[in-house]
N, C-alpha and C positions, 0 to 999 in steps of 0.2 A: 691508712689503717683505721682512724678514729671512724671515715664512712662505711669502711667495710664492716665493720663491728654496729653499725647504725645499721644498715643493711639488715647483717643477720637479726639483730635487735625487731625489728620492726617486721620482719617477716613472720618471728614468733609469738610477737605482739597481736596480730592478724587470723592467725589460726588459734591464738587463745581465746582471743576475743571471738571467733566464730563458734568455739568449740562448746564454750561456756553460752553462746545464743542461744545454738542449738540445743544443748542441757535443758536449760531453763525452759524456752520454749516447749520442749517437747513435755514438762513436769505440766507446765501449764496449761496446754491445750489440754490434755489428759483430765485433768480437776474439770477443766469448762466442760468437758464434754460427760464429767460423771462418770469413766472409768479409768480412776487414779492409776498409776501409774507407781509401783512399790519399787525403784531402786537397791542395788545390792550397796550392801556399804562400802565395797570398793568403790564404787559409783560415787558417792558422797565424797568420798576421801581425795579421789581424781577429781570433781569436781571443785574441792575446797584447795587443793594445790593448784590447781590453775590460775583459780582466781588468785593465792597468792604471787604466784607466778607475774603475771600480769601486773600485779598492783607495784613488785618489786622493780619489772621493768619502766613501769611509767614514772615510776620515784628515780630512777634511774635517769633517767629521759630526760624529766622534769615536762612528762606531758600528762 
């Protein structure tokens, strides 16, 4: 039980952590390249729960 619960865990840990790469990266490239890149504020919002997301499962983890 406790692995398969690690499993799922760590699986969403993975696409969080990609999902929020991707985010960020794309704000970034955007700025370097001098055509910023204006997010909607669902955008923000999704971005800012993921990363809670993530933080809650690494506290979780203890990773």
């Amino acid at each position: 039980m406790l692995l398969d619960s690690l499993k799922i865990d760590i699986t969403e840990m993975i696409d969080l952590a990609q999902r929020i790469e991707n985010y960020d990266a794309t704000l970034a490239a955007s700025q370097t390249l001098g055509k910023q890149i204006e997010p909607a504020d669902a955008a923000h919002v999704e971005r800012r729960h993921r990363g809670e997301r993530l933080a809650e499962l690494r506290v979780k983890w203890g990773v």
